[in-house]
N, C-alpha and C positions, 0 to 999 in steps of 0.2 A: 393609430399606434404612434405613442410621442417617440422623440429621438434618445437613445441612451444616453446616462449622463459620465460624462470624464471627468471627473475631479483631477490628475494630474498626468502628465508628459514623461515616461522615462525614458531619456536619450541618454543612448547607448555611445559610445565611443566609436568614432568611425563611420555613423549614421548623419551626419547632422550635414552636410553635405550634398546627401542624394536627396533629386530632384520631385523624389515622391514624399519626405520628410521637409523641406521647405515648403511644397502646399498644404502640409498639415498644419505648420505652425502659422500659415496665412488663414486655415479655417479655426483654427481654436486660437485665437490672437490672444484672449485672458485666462488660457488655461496656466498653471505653474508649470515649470519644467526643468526636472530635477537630471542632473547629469549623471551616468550611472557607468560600474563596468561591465564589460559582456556578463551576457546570463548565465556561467554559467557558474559562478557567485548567488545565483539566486533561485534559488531549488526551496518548493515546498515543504516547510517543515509542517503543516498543520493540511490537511486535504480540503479542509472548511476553509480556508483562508484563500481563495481564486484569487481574489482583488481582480475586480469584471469590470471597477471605473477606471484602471490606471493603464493606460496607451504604451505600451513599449516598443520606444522606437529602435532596429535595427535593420544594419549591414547586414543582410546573411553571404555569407561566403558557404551555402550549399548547393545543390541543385534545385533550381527550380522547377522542370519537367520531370515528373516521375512514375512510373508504370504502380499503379493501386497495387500496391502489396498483397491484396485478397486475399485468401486462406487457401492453404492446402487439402486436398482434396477434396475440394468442389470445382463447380462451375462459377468461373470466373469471367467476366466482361470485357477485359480487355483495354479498360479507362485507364488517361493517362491525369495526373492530379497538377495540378499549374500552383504551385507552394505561393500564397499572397502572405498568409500566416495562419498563429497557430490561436487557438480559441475564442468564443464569441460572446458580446455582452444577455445571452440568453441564458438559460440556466435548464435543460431537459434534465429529468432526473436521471435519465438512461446513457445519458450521453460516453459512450467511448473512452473520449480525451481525460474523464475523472481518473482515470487509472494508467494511461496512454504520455501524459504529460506532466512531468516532475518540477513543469514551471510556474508562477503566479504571472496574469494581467494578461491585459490584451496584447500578443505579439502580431505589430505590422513589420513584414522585408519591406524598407524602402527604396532598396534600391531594384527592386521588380523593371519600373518603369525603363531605368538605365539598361537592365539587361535584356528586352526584349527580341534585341536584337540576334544574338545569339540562340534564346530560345526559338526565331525564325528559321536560322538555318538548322537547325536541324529536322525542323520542319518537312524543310525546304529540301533536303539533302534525301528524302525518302517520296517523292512527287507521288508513285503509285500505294501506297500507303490511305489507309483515313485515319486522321489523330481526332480521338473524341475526347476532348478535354473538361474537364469539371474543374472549378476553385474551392467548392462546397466540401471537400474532405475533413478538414481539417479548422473549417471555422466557416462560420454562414456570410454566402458571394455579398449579400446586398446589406448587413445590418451596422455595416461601417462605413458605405458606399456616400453616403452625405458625408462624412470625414477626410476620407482615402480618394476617392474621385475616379475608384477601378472603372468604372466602365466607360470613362471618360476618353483612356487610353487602351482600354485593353478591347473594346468593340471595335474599332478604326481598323487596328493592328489584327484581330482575327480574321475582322469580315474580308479581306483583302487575297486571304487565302483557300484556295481551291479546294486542300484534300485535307481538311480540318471541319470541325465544328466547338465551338465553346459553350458550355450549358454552364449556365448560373442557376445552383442550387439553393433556396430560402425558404425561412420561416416567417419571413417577416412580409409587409402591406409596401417598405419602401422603394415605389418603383419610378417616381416623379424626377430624378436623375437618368434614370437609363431609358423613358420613354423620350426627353428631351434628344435623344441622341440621335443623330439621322440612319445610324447603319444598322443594318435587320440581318443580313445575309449571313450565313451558317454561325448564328447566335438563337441557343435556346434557353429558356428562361424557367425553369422545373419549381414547382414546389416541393415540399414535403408534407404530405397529408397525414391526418389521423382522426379518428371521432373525437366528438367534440368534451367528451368526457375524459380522455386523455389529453387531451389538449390544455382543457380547465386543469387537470391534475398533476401531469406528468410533464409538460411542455412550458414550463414558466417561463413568463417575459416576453413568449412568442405571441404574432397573430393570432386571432380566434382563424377561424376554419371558414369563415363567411368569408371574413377580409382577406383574406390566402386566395379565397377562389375569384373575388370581385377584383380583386389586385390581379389575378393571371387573364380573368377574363380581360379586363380594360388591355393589358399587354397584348393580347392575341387579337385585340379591335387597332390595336396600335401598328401591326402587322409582325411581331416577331411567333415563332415557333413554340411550341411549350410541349412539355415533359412534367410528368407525377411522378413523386416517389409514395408509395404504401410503404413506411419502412420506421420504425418496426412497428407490424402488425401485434397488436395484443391480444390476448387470449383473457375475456372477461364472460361472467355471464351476460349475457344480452349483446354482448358486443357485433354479432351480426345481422343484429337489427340498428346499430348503429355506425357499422362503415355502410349499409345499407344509406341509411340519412346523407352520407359522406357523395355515395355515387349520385343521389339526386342534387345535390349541389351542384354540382360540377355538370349534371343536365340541365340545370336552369340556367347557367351564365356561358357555358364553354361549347364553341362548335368542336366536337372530335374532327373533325375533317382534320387538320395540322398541328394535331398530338404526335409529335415522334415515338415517345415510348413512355410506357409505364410499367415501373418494377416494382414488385413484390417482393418483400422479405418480413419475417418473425421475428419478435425481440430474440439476441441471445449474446452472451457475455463471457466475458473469461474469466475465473472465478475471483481474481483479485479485483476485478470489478466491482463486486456483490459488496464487499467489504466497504469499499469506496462510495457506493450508493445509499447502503444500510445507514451509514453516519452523516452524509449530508441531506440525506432526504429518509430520515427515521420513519415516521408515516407514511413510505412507500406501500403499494400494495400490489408493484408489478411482477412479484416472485411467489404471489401464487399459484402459478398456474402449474403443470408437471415438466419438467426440464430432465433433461440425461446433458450426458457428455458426449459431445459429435466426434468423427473423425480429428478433428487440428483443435480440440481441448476446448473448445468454445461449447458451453449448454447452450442445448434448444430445446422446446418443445418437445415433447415427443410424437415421431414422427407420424401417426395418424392423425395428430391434432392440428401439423402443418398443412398434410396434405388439405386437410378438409377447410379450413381457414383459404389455404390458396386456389380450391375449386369454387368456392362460393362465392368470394371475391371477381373474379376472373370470370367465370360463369356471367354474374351481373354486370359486368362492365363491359360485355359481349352483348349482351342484349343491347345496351344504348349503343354500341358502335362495334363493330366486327373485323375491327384492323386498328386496333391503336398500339401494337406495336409491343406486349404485354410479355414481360420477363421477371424470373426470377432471381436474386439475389444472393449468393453465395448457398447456392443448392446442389446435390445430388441427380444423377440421371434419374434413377426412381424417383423421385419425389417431382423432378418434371412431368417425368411421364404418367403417376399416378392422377397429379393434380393439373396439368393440362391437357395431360394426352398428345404430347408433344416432346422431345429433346433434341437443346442441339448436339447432344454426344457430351462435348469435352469445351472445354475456352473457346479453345478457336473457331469452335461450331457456330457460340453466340457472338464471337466477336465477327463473323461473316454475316449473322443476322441483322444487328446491330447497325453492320454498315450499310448492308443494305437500304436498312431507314434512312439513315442517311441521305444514301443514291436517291430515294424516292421521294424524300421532301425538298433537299438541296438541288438534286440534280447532280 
C-alpha cells in the first residue's frame, strides 16, 4: 500500500508554533504551504470537492477526550474518542463523515502532543475507572501516522497508564512506524474488516483484506494486542459465503488467543447521508438491501436480516475461537438476544463487559 500523496500545507493561524505542526513541516520539507484563516471560512460548497491531498494544519481549542456520542436508544459501549482529527486520505463510499462534516482537506490538531498532559489528568483523576480509548472515530489512527508521527508520542504516553487502554483503529497495511516502537502495554491495534468484494467496491484507497490481516498478523508476532471491527456488515447476495472467506483469513495468520474484542454492526445511515453518497459514489449498490427507520432516525436493515447476518457471523467465528470477546454495535436488547443469545441489558451492562476484556488481557 504506497503512501498518500499531499500536494499542499494549510496553516492555520495560531498552529504553526505547536510542536506536532513543526515535525510535519520537518517530514514534508517540499510540500507548499499556504497560510490560511481558521476554518471556519471554509465550509463545503460542493460534497465532491473533499480535497483528501490538502493537510490542514490546526490549533484546536476543543476538547480532546470525548465520550462516543452513540445513538440513542441502543446499546452503547461506553468508548471514549481521543480527537487527533477530522477525515482521512481513504475514500469508503459509506463513510459517515460525507454528511457529518461541512469541512474540505485533511484536518490535523497539532497541538494534541502539547495537550497531553491535561488529557492525563483526567485520566488520572478517576484511578478506579477503565478509559477505552479509540482515535479511529473520526479519521483512520494509522494512514497519516508516516506524516503526524502519532504513535511515536501517543504509545509512551498511554502505555504508562494503569486504568486505560488505547486501540488504534485502520484500514490500512501501515504499521512499520508503530512496530519500531518499544511499548506494547494497554495498546490495541484493530482493524476494520469486510469481504473482499466490498473492499474492491465500497472501501476505496484502502488495504485489500489479505494486507489488513498479514499487517495485524505481523503486529500480533510483534507482541501488541489486536481487535476486529465487522462494521458495517453488508447485506449482498452471496455475501455469507464471503465474510465466510474473511473468517478463514484471519484463521491462517492470527492466533485468537490475544484478540480483545470483535464488534459487529450493519451498514446504516441517516438519511441525509444517502443523498451525500448517491452523488459522490453514483454507481453505488449498497442501498439495495431492505432498510426501515430505527429508533434515533438512523435506517437499518430490517431487523430479521440483522439478526441472521449477526448469528451467522458470530456462530462461525466461535467455531475458530470461543472467547474472542464478540459485541455488537449500536444494537437493541432483542437483537442481542435474538442473534447471540446473550445481552448485556443497557450501556453499562457492555461497558462492564468490555472492561472486563480488558481486566483479562491487561491485567
Amino acid at each position: 500500500m504506497k503512501q498518500f500523496k499531499i500536494r499542499r500545507i494549510l496553516l492555520e493561524r495560531g498552529a504553526e508554533k505547536d510542536s506536532l505542526a513543526q515535525k510535519i513541516f520537518k517530514k514534508l520539507p517540499n510540500i507548499p504551504i499556504e497560510n490560511v484563516e481558521p476554518d471556519e471560512l471554509a465550509l463545503i460548497e460542493d460534497i465532491e470537492e473533499m480535497d483528501k491531498e490538502s493537510l490542514r494544519i490546526i490549533h484546536f481549542n476543543g476538547e480532546f477526550l470525548k465520550s462516543c456520542p452513540g445513538t440513542r436508544r441502543y446499546i452503547c459501549c461506553g468508548y471514549k474518542i481521543l480527537n487527533i482529527g477530522i477525515n482521512c486520505p481513504m475514500d469508503c463510499s459509506y463513510c459517515f463523515l460525507q454528511s457529518y462534516v461541512n469541512q474540505p482537506s485533511l484536518r490535523i490538531f497539532t497541538n494534541l502532543e502539547d495537550r497531553l498532559n491535561s488529557i492525563g489528568e483526567v485520566i488520572d483523576s478517576f484511578p478506579d475507572s477503565i478509559f477505552r480509548i479509540g482515535t479511529g472515530e473520526f479519521t483512520d489512527s494509522l494512514s497519516l501516522d508516516y506524516v503526524t508521527g502519532w504513535t511515536d508520542f501517543l504509545l509512551p504516553f498511554f502505555s504508562n497508564r494503569k486504568n486505560c487502554i488505547l486501540e488504534l483503529k485502520t484500514k490500512t497495511s501501515f504499521i512499520k512506524d508503530l512496530i519500531k516502537s518499544s511499548h506494547r502495554e494497554r495498546i490495541v491495534v484493530a482493524w476494520s474488516l469486510n469481504t473482499p468484494r466490498i473492499i474492491a467496491n465500497q472501501e476505496h484507497k484502502t488495504a485489500s483484506l489479505k494486507n489488513r490481516i498479514i499487517a495485524a498478523g505481523e503486529c500480533q508476532k510483534a507482541g501488541f494486542v489486536l481487535a476486529f471491527h465487522f462494521d458495517p456488515i453488508i447485506s449482498y447476495q452471496g455475501c455469507a459465503d464471503e465474510y465466510e472467506e474473511t473468517v478463514q483469513l484471519l484463521e491462517r495468520y492470527i492466533n485468537p488467543e490475544s484478540i480483545i474484542w470483535i464488534s459487529l454492526g450493519s451498514f446504516r445511515y441517516m438519511p441525509n447521508l444517502k443523498w451525500a453518497i448517491m452523488k459522490r459514489f453514483p454507481g453505488t449498490n449498497i442501498f439495495n438491501g431492505e432498510f426501515v427507520p430505527g429508533l434515533d432516525g438512523k435506517f437499518r436493515y430490517f431487523k430479521p436480516i440483522r439478526v441472521e447476518m449477526y448469528a451467522k457471523l458470530s456462530e462461525r467465528l466461535k467455531k475458530w475461537y470461543d472467547d474472542l470477546g464478540i459485541y455488537l454495535c449500536m444494537e437493541s436488547d432483542d437483537v442481542w438476544r435474538q442473534s447471540l443469545g446473550w445481552s448485556p441489558k443497557n450501556s453499562a451492562g457492555l461497558s462492564l463487559y468490555l472492561d472486563s476484556r480488558v481486566k483479562v488481557i491487561f491485567g
